[in-house]
C-alpha positions as a Markdown table, in Angstrom:
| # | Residue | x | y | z |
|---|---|---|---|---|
| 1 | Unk | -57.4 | -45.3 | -26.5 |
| 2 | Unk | -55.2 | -46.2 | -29.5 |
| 3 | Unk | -57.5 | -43.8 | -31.8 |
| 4 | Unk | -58.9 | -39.8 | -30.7 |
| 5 | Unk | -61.0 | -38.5 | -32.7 |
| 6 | Unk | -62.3 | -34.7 | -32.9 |
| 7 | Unk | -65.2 | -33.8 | -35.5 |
| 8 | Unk | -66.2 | -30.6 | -36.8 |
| 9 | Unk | -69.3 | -29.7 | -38.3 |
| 10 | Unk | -69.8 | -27.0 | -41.4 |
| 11 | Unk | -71.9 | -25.9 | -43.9 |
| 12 | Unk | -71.8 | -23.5 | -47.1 |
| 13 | Unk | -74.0 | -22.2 | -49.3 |
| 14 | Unk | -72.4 | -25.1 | -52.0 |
| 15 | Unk | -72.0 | -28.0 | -49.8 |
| 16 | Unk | -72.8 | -29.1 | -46.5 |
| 17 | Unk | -69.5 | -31.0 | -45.1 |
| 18 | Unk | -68.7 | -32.7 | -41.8 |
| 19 | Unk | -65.2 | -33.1 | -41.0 |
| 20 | Unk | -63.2 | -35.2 | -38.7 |
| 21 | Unk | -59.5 | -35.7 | -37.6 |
| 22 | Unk | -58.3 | -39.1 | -36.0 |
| 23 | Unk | -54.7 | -39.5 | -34.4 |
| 24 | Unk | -53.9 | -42.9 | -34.4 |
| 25 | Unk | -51.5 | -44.0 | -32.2 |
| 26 | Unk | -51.0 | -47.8 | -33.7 |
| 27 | Unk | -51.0 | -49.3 | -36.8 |
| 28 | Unk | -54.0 | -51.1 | -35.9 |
| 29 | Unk | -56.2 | -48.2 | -35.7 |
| 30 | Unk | -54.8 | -47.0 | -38.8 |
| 31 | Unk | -56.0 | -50.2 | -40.3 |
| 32 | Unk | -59.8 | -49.2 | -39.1 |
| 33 | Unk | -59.6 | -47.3 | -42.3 |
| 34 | Unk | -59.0 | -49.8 | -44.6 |
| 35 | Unk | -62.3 | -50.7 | -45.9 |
| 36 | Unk | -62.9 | -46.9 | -46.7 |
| 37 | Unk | -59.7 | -46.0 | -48.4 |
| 38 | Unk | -60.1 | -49.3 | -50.6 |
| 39 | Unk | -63.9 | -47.7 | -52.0 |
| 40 | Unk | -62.4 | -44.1 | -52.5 |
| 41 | Unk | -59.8 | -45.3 | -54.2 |
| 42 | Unk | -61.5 | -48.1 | -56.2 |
| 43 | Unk | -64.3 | -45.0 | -57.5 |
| 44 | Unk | -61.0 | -43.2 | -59.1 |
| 45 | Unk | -58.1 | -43.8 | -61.2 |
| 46 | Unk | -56.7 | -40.0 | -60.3 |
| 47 | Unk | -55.2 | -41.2 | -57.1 |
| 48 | Unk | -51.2 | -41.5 | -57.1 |
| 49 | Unk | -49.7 | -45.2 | -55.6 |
| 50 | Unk | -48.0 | -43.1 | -52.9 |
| 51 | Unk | -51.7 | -43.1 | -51.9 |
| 52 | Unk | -52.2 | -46.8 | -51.9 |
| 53 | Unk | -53.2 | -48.6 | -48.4 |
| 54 | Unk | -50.0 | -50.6 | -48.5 |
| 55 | Unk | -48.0 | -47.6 | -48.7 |
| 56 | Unk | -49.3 | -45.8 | -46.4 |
| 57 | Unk | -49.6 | -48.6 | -43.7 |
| 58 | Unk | -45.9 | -49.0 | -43.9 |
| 59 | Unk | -45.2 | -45.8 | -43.8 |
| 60 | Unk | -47.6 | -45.5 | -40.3 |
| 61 | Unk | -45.4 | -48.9 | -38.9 |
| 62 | Unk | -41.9 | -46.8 | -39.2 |
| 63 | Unk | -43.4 | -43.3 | -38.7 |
| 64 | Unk | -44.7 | -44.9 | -35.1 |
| 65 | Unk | -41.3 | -46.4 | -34.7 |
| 66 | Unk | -39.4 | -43.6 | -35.3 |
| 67 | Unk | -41.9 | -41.7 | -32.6 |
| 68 | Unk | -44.0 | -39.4 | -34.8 |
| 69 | Unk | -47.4 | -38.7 | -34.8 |
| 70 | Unk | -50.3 | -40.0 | -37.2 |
| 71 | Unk | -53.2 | -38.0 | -37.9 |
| 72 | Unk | -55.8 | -38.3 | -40.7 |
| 73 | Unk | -58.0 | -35.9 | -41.7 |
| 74 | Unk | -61.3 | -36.6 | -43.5 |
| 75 | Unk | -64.3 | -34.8 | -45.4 |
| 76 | Unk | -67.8 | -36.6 | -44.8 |
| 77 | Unk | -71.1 | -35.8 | -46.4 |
| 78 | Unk | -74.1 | -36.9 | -44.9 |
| 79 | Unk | -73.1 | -40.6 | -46.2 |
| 80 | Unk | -70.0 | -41.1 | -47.4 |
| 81 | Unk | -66.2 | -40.7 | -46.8 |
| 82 | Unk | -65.1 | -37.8 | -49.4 |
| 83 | Unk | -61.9 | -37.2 | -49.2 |
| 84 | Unk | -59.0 | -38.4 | -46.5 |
| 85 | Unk | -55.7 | -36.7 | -45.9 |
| 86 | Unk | -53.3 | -38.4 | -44.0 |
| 87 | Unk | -49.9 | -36.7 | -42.2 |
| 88 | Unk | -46.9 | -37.7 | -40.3 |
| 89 | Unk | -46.5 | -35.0 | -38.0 |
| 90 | Unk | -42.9 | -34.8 | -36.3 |
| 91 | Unk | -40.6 | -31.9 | -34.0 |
| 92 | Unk | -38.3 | -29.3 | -36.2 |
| 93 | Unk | -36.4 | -27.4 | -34.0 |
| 94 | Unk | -38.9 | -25.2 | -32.6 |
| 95 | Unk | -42.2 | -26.1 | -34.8 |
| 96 | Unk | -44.5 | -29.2 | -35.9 |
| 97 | Unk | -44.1 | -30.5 | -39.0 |
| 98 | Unk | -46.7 | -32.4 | -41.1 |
| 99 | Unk | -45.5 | -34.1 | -44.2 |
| 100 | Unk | -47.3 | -36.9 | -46.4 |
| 101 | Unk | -46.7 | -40.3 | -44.8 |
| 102 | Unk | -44.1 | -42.3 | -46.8 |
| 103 | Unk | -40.8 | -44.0 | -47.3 |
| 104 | Unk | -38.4 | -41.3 | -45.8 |
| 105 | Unk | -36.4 | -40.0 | -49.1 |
| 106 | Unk | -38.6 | -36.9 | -48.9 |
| 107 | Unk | -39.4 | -37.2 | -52.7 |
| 108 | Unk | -43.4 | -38.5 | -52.7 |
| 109 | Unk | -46.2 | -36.2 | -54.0 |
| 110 | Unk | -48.2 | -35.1 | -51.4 |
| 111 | Unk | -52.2 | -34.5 | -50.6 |
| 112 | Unk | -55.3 | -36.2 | -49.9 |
| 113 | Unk | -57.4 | -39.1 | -51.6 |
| 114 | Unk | -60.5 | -37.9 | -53.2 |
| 115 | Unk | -63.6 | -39.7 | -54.3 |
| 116 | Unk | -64.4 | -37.6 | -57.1 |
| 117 | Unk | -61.6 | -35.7 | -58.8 |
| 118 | Unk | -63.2 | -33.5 | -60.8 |
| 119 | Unk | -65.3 | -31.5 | -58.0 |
| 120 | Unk | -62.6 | -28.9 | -57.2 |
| 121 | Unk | -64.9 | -27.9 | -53.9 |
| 122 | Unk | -63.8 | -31.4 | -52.5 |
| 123 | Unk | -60.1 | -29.9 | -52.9 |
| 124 | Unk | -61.1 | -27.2 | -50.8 |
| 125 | Unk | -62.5 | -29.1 | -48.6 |
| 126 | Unk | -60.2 | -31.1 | -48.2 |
| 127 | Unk | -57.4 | -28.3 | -47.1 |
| 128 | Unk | -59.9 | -27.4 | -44.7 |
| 129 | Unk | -59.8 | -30.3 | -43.3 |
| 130 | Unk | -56.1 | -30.5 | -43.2 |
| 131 | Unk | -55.8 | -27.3 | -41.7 |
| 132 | Unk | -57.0 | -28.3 | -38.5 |
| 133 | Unk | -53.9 | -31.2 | -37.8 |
| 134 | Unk | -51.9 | -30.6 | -34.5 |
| 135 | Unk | -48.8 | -29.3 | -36.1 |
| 136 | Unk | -47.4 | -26.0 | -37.1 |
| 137 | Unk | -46.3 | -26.0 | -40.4 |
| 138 | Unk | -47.5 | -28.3 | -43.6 |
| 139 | Unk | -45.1 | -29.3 | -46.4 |
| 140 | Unk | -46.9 | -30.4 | -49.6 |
| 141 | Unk | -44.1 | -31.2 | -51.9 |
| 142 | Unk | -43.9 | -31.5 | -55.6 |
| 143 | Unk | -47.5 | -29.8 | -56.3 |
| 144 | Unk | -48.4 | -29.6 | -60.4 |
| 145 | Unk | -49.0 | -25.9 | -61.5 |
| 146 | Unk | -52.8 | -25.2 | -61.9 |
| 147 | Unk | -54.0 | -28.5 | -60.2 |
| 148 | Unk | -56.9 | -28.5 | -58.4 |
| 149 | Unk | -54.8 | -29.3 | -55.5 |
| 150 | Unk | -53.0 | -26.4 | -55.9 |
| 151 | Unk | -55.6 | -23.8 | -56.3 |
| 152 | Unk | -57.3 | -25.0 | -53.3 |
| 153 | Unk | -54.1 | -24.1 | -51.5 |
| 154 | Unk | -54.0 | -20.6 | -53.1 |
| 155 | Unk | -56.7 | -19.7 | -49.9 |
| 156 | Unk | -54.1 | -21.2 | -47.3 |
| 157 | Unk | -51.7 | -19.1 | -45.5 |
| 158 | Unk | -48.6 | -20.3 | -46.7 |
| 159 | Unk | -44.4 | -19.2 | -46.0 |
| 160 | Unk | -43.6 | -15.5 | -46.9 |
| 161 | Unk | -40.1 | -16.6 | -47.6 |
| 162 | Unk | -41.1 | -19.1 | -50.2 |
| 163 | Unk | -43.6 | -16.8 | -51.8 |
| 164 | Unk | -41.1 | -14.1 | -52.7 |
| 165 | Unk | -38.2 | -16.4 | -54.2 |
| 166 | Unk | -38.2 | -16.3 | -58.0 |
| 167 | Unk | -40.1 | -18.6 | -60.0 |
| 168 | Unk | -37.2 | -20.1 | -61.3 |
| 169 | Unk | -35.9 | -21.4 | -58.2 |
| 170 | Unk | -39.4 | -22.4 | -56.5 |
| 171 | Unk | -40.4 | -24.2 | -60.1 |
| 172 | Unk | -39.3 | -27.9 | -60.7 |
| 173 | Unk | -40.1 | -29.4 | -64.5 |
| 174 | Unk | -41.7 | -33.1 | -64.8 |
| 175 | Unk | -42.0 | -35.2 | -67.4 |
| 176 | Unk | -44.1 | -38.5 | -68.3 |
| 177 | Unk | -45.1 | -40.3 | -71.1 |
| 178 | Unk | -48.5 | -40.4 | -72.3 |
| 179 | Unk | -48.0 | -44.3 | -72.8 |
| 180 | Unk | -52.3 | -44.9 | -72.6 |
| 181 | Unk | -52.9 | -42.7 | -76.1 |
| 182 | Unk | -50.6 | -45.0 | -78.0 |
| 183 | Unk | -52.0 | -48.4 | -79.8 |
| 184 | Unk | -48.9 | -50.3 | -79.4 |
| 185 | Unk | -45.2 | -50.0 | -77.9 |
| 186 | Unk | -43.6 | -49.8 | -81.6 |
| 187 | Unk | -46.4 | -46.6 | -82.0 |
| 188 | Unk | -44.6 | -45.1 | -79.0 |
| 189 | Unk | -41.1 | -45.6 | -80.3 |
| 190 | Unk | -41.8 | -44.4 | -83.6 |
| 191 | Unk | -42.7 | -40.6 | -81.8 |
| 192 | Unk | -39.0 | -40.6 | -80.6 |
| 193 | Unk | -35.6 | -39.3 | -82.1 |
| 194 | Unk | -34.1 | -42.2 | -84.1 |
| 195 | Unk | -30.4 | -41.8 | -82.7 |
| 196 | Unk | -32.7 | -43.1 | -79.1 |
| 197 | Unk | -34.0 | -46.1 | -81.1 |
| 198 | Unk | -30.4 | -46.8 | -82.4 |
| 199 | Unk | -28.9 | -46.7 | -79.5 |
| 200 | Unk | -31.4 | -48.9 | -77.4 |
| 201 | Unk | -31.0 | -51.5 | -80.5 |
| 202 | Unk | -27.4 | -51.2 | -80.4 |
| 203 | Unk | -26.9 | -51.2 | -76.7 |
| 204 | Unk | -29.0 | -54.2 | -76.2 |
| 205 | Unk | -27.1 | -56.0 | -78.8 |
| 206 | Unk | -23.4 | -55.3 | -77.0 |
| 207 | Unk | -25.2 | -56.4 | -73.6 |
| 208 | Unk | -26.0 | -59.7 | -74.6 |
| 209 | Unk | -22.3 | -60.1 | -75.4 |
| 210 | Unk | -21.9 | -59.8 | -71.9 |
| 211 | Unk | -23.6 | -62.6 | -71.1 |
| 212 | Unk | -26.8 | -63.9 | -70.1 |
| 213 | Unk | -29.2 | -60.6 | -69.9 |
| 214 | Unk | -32.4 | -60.7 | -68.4 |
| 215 | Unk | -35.2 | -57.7 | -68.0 |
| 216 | Unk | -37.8 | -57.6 | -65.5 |
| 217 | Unk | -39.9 | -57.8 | -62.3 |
| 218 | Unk | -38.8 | -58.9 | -59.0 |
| 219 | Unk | -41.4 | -61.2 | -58.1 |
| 220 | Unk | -41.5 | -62.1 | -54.5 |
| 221 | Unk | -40.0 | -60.7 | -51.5 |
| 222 | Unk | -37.2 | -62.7 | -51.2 |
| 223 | Unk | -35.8 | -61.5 | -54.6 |
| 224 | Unk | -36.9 | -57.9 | -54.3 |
| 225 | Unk | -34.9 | -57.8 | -50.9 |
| 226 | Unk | -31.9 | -59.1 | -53.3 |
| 227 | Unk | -31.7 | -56.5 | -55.2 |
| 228 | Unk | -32.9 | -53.8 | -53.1 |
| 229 | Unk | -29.8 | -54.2 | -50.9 |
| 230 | Unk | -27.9 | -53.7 | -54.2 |
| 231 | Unk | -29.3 | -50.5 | -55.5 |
| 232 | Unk | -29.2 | -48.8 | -52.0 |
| 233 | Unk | -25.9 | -49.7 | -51.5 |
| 234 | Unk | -24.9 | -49.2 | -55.0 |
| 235 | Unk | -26.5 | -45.9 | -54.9 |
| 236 | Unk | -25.0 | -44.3 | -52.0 |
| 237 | Unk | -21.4 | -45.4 | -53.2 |
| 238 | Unk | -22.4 | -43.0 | -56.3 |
| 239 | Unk | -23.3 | -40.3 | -53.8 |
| 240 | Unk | -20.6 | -40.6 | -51.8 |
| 241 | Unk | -18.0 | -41.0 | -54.6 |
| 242 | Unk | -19.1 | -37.4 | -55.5 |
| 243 | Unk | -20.3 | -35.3 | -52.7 |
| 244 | Unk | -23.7 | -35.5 | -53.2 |
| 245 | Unk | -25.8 | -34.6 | -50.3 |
| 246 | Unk | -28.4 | -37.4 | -50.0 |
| 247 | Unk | -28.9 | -37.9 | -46.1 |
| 248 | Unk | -32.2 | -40.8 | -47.3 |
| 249 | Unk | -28.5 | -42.7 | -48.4 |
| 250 | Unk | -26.7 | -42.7 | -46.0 |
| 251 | Unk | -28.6 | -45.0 | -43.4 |
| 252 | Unk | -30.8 | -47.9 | -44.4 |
| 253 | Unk | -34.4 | -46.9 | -43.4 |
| 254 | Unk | -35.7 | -45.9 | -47.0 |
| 255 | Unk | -34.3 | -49.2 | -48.1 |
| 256 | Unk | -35.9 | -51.3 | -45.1 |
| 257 | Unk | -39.2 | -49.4 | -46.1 |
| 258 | Unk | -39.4 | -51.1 | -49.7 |
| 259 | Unk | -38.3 | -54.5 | -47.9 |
| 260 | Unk | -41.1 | -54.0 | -45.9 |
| 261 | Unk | -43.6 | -52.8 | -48.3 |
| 262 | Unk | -42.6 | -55.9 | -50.8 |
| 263 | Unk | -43.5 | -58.4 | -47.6 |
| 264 | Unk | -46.9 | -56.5 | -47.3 |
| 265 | Unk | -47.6 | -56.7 | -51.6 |
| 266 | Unk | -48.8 | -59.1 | -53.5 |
| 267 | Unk | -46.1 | -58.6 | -56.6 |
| 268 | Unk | -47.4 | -60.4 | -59.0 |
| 269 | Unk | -50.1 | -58.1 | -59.1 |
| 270 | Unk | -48.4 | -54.8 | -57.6 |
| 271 | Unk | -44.9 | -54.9 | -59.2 |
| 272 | Unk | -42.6 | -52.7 | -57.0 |
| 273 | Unk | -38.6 | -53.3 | -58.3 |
| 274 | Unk | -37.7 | -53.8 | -61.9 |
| 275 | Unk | -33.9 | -54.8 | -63.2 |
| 276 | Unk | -31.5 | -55.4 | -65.8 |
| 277 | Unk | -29.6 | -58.4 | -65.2 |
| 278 | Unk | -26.5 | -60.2 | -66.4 |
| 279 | Unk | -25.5 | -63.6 | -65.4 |
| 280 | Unk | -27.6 | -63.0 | -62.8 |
| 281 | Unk | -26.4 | -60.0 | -61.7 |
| 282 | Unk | -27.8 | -56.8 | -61.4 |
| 283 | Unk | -26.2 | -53.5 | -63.6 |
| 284 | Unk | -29.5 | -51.8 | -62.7 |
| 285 | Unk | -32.0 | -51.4 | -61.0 |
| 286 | Unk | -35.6 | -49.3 | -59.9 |
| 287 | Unk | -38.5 | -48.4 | -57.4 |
| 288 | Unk | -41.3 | -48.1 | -59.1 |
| 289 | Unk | -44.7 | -47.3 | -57.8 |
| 290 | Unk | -47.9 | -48.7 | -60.1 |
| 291 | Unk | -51.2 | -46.9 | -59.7 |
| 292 | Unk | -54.5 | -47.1 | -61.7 |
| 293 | Unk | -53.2 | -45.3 | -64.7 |
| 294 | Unk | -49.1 | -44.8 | -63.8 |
| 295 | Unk | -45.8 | -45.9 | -62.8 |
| 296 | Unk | -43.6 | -43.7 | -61.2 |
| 297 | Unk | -40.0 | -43.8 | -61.4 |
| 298 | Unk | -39.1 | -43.3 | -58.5 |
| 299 | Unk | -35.7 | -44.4 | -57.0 |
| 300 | Unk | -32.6 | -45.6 | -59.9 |
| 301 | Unk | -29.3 | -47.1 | -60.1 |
| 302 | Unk | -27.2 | -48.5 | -62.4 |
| 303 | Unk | -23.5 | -49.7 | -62.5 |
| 304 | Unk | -20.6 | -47.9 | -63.4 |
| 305 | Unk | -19.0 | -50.5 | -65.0 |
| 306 | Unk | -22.0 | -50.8 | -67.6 |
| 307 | Unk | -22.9 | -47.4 | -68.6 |
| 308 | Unk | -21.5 | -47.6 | -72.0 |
| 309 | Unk | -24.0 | -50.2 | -72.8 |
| 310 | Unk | -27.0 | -47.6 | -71.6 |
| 311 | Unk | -27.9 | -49.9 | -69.3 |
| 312 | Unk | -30.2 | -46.7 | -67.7 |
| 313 | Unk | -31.9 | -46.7 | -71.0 |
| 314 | Unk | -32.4 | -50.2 | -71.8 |
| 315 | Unk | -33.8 | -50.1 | -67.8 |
| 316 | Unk | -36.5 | -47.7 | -68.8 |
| 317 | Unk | -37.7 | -49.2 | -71.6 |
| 318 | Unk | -38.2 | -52.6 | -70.2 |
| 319 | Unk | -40.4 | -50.8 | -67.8 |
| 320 | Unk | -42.2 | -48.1 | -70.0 |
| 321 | Unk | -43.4 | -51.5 | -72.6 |
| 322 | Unk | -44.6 | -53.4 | -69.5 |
| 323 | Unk | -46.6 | -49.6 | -68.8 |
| 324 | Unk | -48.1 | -49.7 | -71.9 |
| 325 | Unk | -49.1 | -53.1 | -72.7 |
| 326 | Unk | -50.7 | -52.7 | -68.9 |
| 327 | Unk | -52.7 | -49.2 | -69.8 |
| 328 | Unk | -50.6 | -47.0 | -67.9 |
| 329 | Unk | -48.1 | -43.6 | -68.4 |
| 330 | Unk | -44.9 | -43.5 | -66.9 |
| 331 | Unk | -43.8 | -41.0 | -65.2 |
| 332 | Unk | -40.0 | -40.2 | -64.4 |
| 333 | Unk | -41.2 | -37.2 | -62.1 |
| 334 | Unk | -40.3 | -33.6 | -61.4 |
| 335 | Unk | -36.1 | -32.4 | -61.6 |
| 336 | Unk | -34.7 | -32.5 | -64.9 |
| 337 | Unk | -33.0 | -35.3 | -66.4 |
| 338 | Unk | -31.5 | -34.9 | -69.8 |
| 339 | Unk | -32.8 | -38.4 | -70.6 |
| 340 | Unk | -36.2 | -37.7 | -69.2 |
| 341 | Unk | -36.7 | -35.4 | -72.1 |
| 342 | Unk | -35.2 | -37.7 | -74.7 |
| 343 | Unk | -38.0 | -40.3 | -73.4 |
| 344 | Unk | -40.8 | -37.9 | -72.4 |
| 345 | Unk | -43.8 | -36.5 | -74.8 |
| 346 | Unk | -45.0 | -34.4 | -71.9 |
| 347 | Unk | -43.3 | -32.1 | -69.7 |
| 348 | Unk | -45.3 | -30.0 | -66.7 |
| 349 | Unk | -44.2 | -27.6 | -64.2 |
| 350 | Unk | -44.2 | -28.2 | -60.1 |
| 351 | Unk | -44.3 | -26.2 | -56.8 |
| 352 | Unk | -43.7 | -27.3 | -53.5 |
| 353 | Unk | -45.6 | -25.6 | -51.1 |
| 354 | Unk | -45.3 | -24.7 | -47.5 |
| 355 | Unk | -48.1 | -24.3 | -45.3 |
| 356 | Unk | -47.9 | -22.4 | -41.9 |
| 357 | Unk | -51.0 | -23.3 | -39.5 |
| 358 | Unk | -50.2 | -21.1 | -36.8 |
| 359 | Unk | -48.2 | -17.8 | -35.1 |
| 360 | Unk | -45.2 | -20.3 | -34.1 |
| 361 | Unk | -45.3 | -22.1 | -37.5 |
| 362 | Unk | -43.8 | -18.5 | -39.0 |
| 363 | Unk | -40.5 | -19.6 | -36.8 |
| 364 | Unk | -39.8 | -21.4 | -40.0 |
| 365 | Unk | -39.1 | -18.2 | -42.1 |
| 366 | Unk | -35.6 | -17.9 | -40.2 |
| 367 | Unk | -34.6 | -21.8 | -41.3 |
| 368 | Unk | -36.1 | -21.0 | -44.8 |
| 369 | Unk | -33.7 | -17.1 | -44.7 |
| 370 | Unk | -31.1 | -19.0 | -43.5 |
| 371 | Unk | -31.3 | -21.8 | -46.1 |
| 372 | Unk | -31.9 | -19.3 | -49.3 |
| 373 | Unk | -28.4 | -17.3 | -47.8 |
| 374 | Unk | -26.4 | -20.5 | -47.8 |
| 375 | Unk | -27.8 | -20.9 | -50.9 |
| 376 | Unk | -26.1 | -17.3 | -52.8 |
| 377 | Unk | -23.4 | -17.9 | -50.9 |
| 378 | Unk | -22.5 | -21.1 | -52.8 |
| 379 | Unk | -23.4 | -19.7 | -55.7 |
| 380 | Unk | -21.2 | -17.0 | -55.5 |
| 381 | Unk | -18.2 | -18.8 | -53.9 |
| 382 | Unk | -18.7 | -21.4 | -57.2 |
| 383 | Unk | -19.0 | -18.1 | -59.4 |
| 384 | Unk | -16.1 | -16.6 | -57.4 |
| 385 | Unk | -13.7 | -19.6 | -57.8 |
| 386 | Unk | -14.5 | -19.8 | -61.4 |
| 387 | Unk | -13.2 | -16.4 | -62.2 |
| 388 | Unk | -10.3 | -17.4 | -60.4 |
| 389 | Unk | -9.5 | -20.6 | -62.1 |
């Protein structure tokens, strides 16, 4: 059978919920939830675009490929789908791994679709749900302090190792824009520091000397696969060039996953890969992810040989006016950017959180030592050097 399926029943006092896990072993019984996922996600506009149908099928297709497992959890009431949480569940060493399904750069929030956002015992149901997947550990990544997500997780039994490391190396900052409460793009603009709107004036004008300039949308596959290869390629020279640690760059398979995903989208509807162009060419370049109410900025490039014309800059707002004349917020996403908090008018906080399901699943507090010990001894090896120098 390409689909098992195990159900569970329990009540509460507050809610009487059914739950059910499925393991689908093709991406045709994935697709048997299609119909479902489109009404849960059509009843909210919480839901992130990592979330989206499209997404998440093409993440299924290479997670199958690759030889992982799918399993999808899901919280019923006595009519309707409540909330779905879908894995990718793959062998660590030792120990089972689920992580949210996705493109492979390890950088996607993570957590379940849920009809009705602001019932926090859905949450909690849902990491009930969850809870009961055929792996040993779960990693939720990227998880905004005091979400209703997070709380719900508070009850899980989660990695000693990570509990006990100071907040300031557990705690990533994020910043959006809250694009939706302004009337117009010049509104926006007229919030930020005026040596930004100088230098997006001035920048634009030196580009155009360049040559031909264009800003926009890739608009069908053919083109998105265009300048896809370029950013990826463009992107891991930059890594490489200075000893960044990016192992997503260093093959191709996050790069065939947005080729793919642009073959499966319509794009004149679902814009996936914005540019900057001269003459044709491109100086940079984007994945973006559009949901209900946001874009994400996801994955970014740009060309040496043009940063002195801010062609970063002039990148993000091209995309942040499309945002806003569309009624969404952009969001440039946890890690701090200098630039992120030139552009941003909102700035949260986020956790990543580790879940252990089981006795073996604590086998991951010796990678996790391991990992923090590497990690004071660069720190002191950098300190130790400078003193020397």
């Amino acid at each position: 059978m390409p689909t098992s399926v195990v159900a569970i029943y329990e009540s509460s006092p507050a809610a009487s919920f059914r739950y059910a896990l499925r393991t689908c072993e093709t991406v045709d019984a994935f697709r048997a939830f299609e119909p479902q996922w489109r009404a849960l996600i059509s009843g909210t506009e919480a839901h992130s675009p990592f979330i989206s149908f499209a997404y998440c099928e093409t993440a299924v297709a290479a997670a199958l490929k690759s030889g992982a497992k799918v399993e999808v959890a899901t919280v019923h009431d006595a009519r309707d789908l409540l909330a779905l949480w879908p894995v990718v569940i793959t062998r660590e060493g030792a120990w089972r791994t689920a992580r949210a399904l996705g493109c492979g750069c390890g950088e996607e929030y993570g957590g379940p679709l849920i009809a009705d956002t602001r019932r926090a015992e859905l949450y909690d149901a849902a990491v009930r749900a969850v809870l009961r997947i055929h792996a040993d550990v779960l990693h939720v990544p990227m998880l905004e302090n005091g979400s209703a997500l997070q709380h719900a997780l508070d009850a899980a039994p989660r990695s000693w190792v990570q509990r006990a490391l100071p907040q300031r190396w557990r705690v990533m900052p994020g910043y959006s824009i809250n694009l939706r409460a302004a009337p117009t793009w010049n509104d926006f603009l007229a919030t930020r520091h005026s040596t930004l709107r100088a230098a997006l004036r001035s920048s634009a004008k030196r580009l155009r000397r360049e040559g031909e300039v264009s800003f926009g949308w890739c608009s069908n596959a053919e083109d998105t696969e265009r300048v896809l290869r370029w950013l990826f390629a463009n992107k891991r020279q930059w890594a490489l060039k200075r000893g960044i640690e990016s192992p997503y760059l260093m093959d191709d398979r996050v790069r065939d996953f947005f080729i793919e995903l642009a073959r499966r989208t319509d794009l004149t509807t679902q814009p996936l890969v914005a540019y900057v162009q001269v003459d044709g060419q491109p100086v940079a370049a984007s994945v973006n992810l559009v949901g209900a109410r946001s874009v994400e900025y996801l994955i970014t490039t740009y060309d040496e040989a043009f940063s002195v014309f801010s062609v970063g800059n002039l990148l993000i707002e091209s995309i942040a006016q499309w945002a806003q004349a569309h009624g969404r917020d952009f969001d440039f996403r946890p890690l701090h950017g200098d630039y992120k908090v030139r552009w941003a008018d909102r700035e949260t906080k986020h956790e990543s959180r580790i879940v252990v399901l089981n006795a073996r699943g604590r086998l991951i507090e010796l990678a996790l030592s391991w990992a923090q010990a590497r990690r004071v001894y660069r720190k002191l090896t950098t300190l130790v050097m400078a003193r020397l120098r």
